[in-house]
FIKOLZA-1660 file (N, C-alpha, C; in steps of 0.1 Angstrom, whole numbers, plus 5000, padded with zeros to 4 digits):
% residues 228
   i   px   py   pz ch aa at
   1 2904 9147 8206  A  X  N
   1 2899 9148 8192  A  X CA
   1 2891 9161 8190  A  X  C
   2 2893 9167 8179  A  X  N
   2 2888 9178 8173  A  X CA
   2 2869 9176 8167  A  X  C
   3 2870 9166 8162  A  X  N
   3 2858 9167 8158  A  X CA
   3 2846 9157 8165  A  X  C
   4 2838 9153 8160  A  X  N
   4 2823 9146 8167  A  X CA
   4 2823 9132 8171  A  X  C
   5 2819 9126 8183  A  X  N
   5 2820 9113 8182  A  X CA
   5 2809 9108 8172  A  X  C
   6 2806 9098 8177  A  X  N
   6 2796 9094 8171  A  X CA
   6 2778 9093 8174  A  X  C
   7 2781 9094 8188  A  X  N
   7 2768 9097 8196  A  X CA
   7 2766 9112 8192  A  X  C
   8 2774 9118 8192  A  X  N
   8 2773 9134 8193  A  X CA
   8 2765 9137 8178  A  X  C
   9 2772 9136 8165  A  X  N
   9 2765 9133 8154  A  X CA
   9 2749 9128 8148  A  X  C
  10 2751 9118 8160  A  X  N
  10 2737 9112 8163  A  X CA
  10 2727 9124 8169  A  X  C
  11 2731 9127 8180  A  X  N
  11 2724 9137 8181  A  X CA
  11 2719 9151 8174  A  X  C
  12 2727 9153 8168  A  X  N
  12 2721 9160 8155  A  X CA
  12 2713 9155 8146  A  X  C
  13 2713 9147 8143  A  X  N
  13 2706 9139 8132  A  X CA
  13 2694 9136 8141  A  X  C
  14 2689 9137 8154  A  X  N
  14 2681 9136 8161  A  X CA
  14 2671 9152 8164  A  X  C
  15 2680 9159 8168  A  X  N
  15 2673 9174 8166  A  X CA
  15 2669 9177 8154  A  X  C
  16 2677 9174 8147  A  X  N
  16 2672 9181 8129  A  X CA
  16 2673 9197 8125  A  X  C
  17 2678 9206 8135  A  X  N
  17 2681 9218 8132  A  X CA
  17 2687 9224 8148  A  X  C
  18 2700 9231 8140  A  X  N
  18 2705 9242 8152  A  X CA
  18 2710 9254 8147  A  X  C
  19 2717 9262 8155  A  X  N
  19 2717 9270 8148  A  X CA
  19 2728 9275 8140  A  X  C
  20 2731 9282 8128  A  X  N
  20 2740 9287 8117  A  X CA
  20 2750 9285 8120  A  X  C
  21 2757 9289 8135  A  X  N
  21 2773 9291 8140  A  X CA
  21 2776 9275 8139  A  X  C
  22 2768 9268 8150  A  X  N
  22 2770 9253 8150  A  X CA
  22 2776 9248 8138  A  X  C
  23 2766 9249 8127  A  X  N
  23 2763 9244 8112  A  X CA
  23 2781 9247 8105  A  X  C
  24 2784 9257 8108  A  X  N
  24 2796 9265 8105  A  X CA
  24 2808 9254 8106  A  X  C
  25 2805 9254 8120  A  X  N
  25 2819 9245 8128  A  X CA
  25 2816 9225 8125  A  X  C
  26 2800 9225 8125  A  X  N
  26 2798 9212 8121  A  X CA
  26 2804 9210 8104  A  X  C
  27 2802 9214 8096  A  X  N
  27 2803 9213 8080  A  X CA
  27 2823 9216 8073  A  X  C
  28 2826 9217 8093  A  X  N
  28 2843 9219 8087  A  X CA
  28 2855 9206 8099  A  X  C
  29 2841 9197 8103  A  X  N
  29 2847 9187 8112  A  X CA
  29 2851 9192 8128  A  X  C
  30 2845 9210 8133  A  X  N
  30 2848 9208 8144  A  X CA
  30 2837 9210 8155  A  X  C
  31 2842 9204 8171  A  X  N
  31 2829 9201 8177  A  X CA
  31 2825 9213 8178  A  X  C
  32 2812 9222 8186  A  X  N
  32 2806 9234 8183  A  X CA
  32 2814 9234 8201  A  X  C
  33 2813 9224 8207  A  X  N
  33 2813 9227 8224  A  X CA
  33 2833 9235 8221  A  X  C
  34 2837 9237 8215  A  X  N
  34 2853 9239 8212  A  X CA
  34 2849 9253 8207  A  X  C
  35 2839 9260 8208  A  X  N
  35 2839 9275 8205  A  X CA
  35 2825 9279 8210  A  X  C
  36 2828 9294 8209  A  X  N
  36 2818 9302 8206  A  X CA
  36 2814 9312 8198  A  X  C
  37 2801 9319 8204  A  X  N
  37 2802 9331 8193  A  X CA
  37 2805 9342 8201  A  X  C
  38 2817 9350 8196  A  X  N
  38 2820 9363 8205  A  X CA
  38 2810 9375 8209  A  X  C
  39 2812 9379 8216  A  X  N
  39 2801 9390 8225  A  X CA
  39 2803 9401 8217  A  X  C
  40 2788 9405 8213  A  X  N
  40 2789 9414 8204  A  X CA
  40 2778 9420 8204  A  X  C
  41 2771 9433 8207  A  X  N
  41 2757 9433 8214  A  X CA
  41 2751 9442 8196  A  X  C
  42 2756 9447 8186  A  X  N
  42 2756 9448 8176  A  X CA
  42 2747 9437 8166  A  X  C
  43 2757 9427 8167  A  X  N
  43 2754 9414 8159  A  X CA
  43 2743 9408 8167  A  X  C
  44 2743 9408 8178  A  X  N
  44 2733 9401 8184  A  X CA
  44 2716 9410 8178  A  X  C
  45 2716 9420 8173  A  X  N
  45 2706 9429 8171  A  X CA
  45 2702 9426 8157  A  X  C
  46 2716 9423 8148  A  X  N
  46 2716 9423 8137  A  X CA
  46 2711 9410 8129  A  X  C
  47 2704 9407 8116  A  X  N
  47 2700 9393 8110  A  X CA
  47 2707 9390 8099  A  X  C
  48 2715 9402 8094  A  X  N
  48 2724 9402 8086  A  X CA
  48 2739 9395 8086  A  X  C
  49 2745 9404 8098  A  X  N
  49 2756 9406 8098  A  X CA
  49 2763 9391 8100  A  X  C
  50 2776 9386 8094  A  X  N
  50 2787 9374 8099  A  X CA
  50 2786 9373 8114  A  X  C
  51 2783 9368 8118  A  X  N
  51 2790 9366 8137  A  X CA
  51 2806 9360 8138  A  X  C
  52 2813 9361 8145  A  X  N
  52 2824 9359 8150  A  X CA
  52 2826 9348 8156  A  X  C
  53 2831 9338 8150  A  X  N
  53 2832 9323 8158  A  X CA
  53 2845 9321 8166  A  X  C
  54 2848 9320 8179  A  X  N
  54 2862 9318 8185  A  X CA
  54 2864 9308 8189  A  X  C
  55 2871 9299 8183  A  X  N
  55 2876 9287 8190  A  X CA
  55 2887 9289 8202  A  X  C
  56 2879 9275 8212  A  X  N
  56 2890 9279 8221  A  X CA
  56 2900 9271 8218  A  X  C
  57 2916 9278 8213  A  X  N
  57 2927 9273 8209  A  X CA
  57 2933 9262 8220  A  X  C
  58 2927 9263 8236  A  X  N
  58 2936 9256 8245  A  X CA
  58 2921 9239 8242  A  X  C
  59 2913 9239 8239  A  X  N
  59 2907 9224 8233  A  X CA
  59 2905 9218 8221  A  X  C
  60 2904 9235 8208  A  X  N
  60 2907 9231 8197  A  X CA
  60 2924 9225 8191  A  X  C
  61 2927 9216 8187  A  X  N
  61 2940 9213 8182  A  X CA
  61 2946 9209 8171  A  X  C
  62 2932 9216 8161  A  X  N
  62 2933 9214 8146  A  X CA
  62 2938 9220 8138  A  X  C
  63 2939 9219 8124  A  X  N
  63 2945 9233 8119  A  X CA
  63 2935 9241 8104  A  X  C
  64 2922 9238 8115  A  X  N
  64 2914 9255 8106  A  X CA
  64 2919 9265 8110  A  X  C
  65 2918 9273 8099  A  X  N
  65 2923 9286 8104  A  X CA
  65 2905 9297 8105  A  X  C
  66 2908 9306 8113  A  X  N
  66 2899 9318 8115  A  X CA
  66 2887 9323 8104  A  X  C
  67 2900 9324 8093  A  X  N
  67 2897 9329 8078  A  X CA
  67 2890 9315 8074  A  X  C
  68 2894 9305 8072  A  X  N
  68 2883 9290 8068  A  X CA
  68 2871 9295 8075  A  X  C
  69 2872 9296 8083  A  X  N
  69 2856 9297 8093  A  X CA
  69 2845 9307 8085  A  X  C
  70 2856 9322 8087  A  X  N
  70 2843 9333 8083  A  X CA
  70 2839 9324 8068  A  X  C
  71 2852 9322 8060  A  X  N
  71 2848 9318 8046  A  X CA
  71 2833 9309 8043  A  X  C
  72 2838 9299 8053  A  X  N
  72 2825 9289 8052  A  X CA
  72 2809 9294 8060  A  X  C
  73 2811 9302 8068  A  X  N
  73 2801 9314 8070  A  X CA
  73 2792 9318 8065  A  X  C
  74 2804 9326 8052  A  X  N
  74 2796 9332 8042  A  X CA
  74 2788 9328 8034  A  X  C
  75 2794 9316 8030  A  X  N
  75 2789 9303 8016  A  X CA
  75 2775 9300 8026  A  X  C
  76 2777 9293 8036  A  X  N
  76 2761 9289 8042  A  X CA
  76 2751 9300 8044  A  X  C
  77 2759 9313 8050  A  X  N
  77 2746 9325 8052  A  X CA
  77 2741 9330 8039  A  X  C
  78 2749 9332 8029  A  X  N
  78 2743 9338 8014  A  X CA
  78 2741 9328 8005  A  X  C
  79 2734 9315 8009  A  X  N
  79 2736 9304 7999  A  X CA
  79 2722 9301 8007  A  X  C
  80 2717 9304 8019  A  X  N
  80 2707 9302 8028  A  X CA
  80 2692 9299 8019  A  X  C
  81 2692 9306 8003  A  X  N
  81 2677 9309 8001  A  X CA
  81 2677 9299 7992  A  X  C
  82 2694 9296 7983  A  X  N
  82 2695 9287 7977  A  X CA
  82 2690 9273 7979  A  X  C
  83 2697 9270 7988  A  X  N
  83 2695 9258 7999  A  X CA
  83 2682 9255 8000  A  X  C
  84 2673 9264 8004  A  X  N
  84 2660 9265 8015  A  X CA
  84 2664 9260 8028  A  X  C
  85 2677 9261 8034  A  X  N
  85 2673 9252 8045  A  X CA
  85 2676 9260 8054  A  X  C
  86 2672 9270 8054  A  X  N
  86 2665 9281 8065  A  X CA
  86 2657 9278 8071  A  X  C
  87 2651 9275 8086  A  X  N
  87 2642 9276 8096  A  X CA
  87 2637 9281 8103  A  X  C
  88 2643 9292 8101  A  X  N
  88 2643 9306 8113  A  X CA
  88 2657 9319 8107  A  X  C
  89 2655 9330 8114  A  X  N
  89 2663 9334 8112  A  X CA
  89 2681 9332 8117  A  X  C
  90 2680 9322 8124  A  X  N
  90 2690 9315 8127  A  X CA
  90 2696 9303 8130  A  X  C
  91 2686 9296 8125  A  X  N
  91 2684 9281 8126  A  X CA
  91 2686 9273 8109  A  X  C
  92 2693 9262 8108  A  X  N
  92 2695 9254 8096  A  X CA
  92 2688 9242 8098  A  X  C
  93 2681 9235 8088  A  X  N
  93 2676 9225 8084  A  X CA
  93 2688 9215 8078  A  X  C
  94 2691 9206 8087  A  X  N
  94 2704 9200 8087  A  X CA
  94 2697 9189 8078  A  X  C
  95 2691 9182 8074  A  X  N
  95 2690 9177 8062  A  X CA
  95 2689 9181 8049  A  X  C
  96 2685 9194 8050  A  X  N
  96 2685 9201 8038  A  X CA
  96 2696 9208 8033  A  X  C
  97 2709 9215 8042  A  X  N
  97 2722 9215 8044  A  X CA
  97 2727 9207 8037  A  X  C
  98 2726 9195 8043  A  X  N
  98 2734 9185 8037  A  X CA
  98 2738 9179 8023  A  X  C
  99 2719 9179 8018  A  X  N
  99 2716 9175 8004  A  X CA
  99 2721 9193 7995  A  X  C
 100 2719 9202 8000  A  X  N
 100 2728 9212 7992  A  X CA
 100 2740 9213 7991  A  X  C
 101 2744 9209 8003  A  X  N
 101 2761 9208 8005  A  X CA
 101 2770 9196 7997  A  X  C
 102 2757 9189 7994  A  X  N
 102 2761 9176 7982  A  X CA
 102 2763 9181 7969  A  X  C
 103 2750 9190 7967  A  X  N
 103 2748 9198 7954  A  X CA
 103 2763 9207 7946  A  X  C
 104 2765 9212 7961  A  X  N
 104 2773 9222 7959  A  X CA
 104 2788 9218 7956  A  X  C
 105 2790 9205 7960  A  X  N
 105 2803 9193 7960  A  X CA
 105 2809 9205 7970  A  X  C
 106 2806 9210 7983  A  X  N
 106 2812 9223 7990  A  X CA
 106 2825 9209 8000  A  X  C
 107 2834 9216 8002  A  X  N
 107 2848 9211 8003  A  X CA
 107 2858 9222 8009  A  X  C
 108 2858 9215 8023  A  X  N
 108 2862 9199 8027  A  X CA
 108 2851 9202 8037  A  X  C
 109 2846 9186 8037  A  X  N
 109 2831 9184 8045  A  X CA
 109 2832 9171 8050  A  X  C
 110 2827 9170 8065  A  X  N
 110 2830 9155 8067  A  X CA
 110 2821 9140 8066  A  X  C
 111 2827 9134 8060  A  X  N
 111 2821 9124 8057  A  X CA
 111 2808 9118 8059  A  X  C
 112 2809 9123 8075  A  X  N
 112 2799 9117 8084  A  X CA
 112 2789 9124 8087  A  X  C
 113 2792 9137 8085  A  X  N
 113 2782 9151 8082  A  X CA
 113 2771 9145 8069  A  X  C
 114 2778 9141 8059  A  X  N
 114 2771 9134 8046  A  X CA
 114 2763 9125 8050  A  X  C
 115 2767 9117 8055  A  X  N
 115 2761 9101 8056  A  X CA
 115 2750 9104 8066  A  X  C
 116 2750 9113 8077  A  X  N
 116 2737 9112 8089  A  X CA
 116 2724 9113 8081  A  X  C
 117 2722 9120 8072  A  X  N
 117 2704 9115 8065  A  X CA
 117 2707 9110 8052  A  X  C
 118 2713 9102 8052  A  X  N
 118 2717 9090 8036  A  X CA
 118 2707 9074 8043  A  X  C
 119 2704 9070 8033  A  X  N
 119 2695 9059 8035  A  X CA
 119 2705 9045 8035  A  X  C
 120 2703 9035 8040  A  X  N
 120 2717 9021 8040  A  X CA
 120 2719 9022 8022  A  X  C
 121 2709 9021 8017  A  X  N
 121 2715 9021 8003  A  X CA
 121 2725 9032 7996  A  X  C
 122 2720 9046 7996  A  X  N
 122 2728 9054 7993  A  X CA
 122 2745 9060 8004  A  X  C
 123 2743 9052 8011  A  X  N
 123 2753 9050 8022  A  X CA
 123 2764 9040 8016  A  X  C
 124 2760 9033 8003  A  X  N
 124 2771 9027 7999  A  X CA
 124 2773 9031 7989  A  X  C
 125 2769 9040 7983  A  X  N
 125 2775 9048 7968  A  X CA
 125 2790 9058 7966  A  X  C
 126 2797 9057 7960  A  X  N
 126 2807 9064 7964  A  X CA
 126 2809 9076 7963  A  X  C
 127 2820 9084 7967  A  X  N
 127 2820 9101 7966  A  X CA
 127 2816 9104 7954  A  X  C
 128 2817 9101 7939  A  X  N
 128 2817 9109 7928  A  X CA
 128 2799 9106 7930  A  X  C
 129 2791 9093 7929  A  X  N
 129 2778 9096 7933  A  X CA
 129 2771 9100 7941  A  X  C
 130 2775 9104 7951  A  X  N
 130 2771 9109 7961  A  X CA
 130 2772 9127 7962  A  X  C
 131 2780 9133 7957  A  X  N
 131 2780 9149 7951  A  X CA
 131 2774 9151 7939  A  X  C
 132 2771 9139 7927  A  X  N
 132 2762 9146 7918  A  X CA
 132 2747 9148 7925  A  X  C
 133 2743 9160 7919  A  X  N
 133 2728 9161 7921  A  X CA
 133 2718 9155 7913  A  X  C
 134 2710 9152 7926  A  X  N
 134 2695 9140 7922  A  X CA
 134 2684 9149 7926  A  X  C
 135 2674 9142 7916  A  X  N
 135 2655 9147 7914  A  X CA
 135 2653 9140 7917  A  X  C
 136 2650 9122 7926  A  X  N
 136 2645 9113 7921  A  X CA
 136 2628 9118 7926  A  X  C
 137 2619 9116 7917  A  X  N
 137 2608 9117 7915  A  X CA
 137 2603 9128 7928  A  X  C
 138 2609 9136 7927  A  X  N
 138 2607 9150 7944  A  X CA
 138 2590 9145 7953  A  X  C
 139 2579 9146 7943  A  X  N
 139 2566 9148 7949  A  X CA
 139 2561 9140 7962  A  X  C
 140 2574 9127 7958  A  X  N
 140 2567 9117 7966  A  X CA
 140 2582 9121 7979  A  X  C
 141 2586 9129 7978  A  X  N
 141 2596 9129 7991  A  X CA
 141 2589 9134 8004  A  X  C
 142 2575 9146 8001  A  X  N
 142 2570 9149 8013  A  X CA
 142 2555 9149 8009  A  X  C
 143 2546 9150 8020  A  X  N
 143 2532 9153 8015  A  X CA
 143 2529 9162 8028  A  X  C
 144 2514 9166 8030  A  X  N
 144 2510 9173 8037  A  X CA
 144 2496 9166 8048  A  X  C
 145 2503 9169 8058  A  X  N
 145 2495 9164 8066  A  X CA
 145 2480 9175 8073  A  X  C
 146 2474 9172 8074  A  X  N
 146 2463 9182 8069  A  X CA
 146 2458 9184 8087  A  X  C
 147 2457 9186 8094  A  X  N
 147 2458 9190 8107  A  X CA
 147 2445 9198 8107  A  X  C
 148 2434 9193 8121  A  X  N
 148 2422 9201 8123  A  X CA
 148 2431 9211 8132  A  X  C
 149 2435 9224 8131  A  X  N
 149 2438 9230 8140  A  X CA
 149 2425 9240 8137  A  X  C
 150 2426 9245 8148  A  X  N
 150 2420 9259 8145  A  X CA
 150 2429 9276 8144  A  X  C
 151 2439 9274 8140  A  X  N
 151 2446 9286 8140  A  X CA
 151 2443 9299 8127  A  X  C
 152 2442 9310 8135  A  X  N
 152 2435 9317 8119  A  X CA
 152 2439 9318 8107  A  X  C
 153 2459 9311 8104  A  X  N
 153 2464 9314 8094  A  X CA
 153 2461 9299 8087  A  X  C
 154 2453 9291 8095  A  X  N
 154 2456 9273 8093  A  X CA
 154 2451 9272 8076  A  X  C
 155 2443 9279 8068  A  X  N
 155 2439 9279 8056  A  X CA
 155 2445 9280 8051  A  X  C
 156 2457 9295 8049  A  X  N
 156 2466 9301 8040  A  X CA
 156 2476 9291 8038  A  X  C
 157 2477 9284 8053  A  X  N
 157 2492 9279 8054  A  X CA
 157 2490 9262 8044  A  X  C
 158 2480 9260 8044  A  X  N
 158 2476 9249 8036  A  X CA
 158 2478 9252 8023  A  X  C
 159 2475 9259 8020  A  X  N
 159 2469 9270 8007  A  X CA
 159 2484 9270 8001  A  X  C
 160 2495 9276 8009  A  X  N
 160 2506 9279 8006  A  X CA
 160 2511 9267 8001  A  X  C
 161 2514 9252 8011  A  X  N
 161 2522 9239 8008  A  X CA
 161 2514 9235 7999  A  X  C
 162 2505 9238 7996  A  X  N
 162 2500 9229 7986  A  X CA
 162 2504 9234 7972  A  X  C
 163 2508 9244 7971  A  X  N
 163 2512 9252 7960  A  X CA
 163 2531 9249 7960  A  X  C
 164 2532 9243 7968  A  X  N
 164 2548 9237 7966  A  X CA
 164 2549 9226 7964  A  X  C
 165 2540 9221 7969  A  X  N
 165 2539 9205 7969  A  X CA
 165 2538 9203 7959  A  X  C
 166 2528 9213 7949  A  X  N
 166 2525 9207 7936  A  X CA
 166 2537 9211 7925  A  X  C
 167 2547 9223 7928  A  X  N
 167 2558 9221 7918  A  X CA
 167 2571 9214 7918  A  X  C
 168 2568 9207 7934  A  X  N
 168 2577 9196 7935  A  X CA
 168 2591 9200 7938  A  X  C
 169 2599 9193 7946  A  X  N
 169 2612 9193 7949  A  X CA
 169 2610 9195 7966  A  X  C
 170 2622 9203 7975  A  X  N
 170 2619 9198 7989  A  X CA
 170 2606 9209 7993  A  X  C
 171 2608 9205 8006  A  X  N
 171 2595 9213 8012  A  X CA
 171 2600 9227 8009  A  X  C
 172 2587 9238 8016  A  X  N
 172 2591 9251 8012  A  X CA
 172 2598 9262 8029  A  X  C
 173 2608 9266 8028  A  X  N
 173 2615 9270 8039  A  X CA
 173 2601 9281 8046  A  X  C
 174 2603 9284 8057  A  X  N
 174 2594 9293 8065  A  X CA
 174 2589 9305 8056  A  X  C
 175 2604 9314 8052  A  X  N
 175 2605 9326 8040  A  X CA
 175 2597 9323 8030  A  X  C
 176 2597 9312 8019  A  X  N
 176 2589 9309 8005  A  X CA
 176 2578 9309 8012  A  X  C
 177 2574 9302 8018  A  X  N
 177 2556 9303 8028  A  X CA
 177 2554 9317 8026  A  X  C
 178 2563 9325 8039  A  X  N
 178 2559 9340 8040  A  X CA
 178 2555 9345 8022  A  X  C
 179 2566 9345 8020  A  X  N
 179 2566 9348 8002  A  X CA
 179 2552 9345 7996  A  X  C
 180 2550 9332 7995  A  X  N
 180 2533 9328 7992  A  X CA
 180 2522 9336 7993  A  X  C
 181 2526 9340 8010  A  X  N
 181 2509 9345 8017  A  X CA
 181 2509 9358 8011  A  X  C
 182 2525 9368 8007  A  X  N
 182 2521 9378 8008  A  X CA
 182 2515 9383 7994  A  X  C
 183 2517 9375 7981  A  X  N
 183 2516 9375 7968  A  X CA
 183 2506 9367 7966  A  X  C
 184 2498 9362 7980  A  X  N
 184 2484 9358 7980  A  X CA
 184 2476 9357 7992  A  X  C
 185 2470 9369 7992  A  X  N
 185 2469 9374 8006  A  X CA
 185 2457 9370 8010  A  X  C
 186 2448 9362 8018  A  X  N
 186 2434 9358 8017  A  X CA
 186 2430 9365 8032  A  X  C
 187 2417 9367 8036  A  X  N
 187 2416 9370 8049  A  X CA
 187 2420 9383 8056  A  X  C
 188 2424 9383 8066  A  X  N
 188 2433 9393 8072  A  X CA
 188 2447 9398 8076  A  X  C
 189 2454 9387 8071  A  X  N
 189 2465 9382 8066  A  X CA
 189 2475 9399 8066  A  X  C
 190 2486 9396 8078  A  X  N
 190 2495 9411 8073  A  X CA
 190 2507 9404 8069  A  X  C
 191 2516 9405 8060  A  X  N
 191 2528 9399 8059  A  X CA
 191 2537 9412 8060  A  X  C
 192 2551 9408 8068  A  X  N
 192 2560 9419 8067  A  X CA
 192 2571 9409 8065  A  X  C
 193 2582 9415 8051  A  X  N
 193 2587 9402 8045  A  X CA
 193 2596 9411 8054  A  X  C
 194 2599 9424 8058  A  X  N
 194 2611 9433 8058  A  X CA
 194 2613 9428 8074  A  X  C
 195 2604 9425 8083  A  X  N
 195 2602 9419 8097  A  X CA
 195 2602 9406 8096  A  X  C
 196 2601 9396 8086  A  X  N
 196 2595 9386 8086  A  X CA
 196 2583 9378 8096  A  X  C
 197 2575 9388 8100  A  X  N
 197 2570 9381 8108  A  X CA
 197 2554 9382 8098  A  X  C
 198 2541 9374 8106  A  X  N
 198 2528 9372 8102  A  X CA
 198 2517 9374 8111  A  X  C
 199 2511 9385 8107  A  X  N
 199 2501 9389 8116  A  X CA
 199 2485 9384 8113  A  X  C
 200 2479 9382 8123  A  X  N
 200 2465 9371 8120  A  X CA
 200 2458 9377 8132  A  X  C
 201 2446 9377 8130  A  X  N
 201 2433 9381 8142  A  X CA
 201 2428 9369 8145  A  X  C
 202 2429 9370 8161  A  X  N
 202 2421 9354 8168  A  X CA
 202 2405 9368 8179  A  X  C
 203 2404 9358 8183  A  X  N
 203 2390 9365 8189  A  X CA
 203 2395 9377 8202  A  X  C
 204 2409 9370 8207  A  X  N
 204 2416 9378 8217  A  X CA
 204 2420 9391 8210  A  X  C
 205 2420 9393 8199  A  X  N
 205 2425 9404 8189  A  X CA
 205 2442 9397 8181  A  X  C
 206 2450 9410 8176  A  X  N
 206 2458 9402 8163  A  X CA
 206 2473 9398 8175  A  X  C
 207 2476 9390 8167  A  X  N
 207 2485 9380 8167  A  X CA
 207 2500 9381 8157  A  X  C
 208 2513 9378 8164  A  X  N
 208 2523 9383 8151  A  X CA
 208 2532 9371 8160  A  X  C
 209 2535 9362 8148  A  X  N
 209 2546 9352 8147  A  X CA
 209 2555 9353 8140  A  X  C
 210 2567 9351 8145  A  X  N
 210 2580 9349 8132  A  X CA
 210 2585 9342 8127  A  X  C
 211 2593 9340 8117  A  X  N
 211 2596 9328 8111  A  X CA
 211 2601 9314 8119  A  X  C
 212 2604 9315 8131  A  X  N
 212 2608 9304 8140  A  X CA
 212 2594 9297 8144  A  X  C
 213 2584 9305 8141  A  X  N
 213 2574 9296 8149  A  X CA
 213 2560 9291 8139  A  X  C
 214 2565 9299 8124  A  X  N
 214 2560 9297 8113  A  X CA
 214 2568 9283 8108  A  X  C
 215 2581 9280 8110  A  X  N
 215 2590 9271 8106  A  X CA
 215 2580 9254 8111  A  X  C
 216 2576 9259 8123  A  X  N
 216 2574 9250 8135  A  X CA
 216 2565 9242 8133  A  X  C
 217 2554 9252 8127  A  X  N
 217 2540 9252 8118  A  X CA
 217 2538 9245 8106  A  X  C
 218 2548 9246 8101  A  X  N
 218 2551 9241 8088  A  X CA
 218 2555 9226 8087  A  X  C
 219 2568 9224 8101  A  X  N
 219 2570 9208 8104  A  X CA
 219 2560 9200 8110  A  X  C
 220 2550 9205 8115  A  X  N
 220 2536 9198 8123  A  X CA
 220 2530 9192 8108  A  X  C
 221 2530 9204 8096  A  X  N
 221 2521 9199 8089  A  X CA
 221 2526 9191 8079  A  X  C
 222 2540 9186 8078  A  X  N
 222 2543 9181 8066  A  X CA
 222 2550 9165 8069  A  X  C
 223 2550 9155 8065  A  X  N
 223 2552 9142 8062  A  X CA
 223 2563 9140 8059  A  X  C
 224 2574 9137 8061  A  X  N
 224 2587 9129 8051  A  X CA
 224 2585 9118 8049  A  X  C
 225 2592 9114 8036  A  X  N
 225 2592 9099 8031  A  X CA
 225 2607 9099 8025  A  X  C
 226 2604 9090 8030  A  X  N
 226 2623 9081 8026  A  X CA
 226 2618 9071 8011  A  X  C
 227 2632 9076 7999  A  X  N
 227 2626 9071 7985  A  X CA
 227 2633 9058 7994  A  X  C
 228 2627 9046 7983  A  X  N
 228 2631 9030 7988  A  X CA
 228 2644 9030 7973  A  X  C
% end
């Protein structure tokens, strides 16, 4: 079989984020362990650029073609800010994926890709409800969990979700955060949106994190809630 069992799926729905290429091959029914990404010491440098997915034809035995692939590539890499379900520079928020990829009625998608963060109830709604797009009441989907850390950016970063929190809809991806600090800059605060990274002074002297570990920061602090 070409695509996921069902433990395997599970496991995804268990990580909650991997990365872009995976998402690619996951969102068209094939397993990720049936390819890779070709050697390419360019793209590896690059945060832009398509990467090159190669199935291996002697395990794959479906009939996507190459061209399907990059296609669906592109849709998730330039649809990324849409979405928000950016986590890194190369990492997807597979629940957030999903509920965009509902939005987007994006096609052909597998079923079971759909259903991994659907609730028993919405698990029985059928395809035409299940591709329109829903608001139900966003505010109460996440809250913020308010953490004694002592980290120097731990104010801003509050500062920031609370300012999403209050216009409502899903959480805010790593990027909107950055976006936040830098169009409200408190402290010592360096934002480089062109780097994406975030620079902060601790007593050892300054400090520069990137969106992977600002993503990380942001999951510590925030709450999900499943609507009933």
């Amino acid at each position: 079989m070409d695509g996921l069992q069902d433990e395997e799926w599970l496991h995804y729905s268990y990580v909650g984020h991997t990365e872009t290429w995976k998402v690619v091959l996951l969102s068209l029914n094939i397993n990720p362990k049936f390819a890779e990404l070709e050697k390419d010491h360019y793209a590896y440098f690059s945060e832009t650029i398509i990467k090159t997915i190669v199935l291996d034809r002697r395990k794959y035995t479906g009939n996507v073609t190459n061209s399907q692939i990059r296609e669906r590539y592109e849709i998730i890499e330039n649809r990324k800010y849409d979405g928000k379900y950016y986590v890194g520079n190369y990492e997807v928020n597979l629940e957030r994926f999903v509920v965009f990829a509902e939005k987007l009625n994006l096609k052909p998608f597998p079923e079971k890709f759909l259903k991994l963060f659907q609730t028993k109830d919405e698990s029985n709604k059928n395809t035409e409800e299940v591709t329109k797009p829903t608001n139900p009441n966003p505010n109460k989907n996440w809250s913020i969990n308010f953490l004694k850390d002592r980290v120097a950016y731990s104010h801003d970063l509050t500062e920031a979700l609370k300012h999403y929190h209050s216009l409502g809809g899903m959480p805010p991806s790593a990027f909107e955060v950055l976006q936040h600090m830098s169009n409200n800059p408190i402290g010592d605060l360096v934002v480089d949106l062109k780097k994406k990274t975030l620079t902060y002074r601790t007593q050892q002297g300054t400090n520069e994190i990137d969106l992977k570990n600002l993503a990380d920061a942001i999951q510590r602090r925030i709450n999900l809630h499943k609507n009933n």
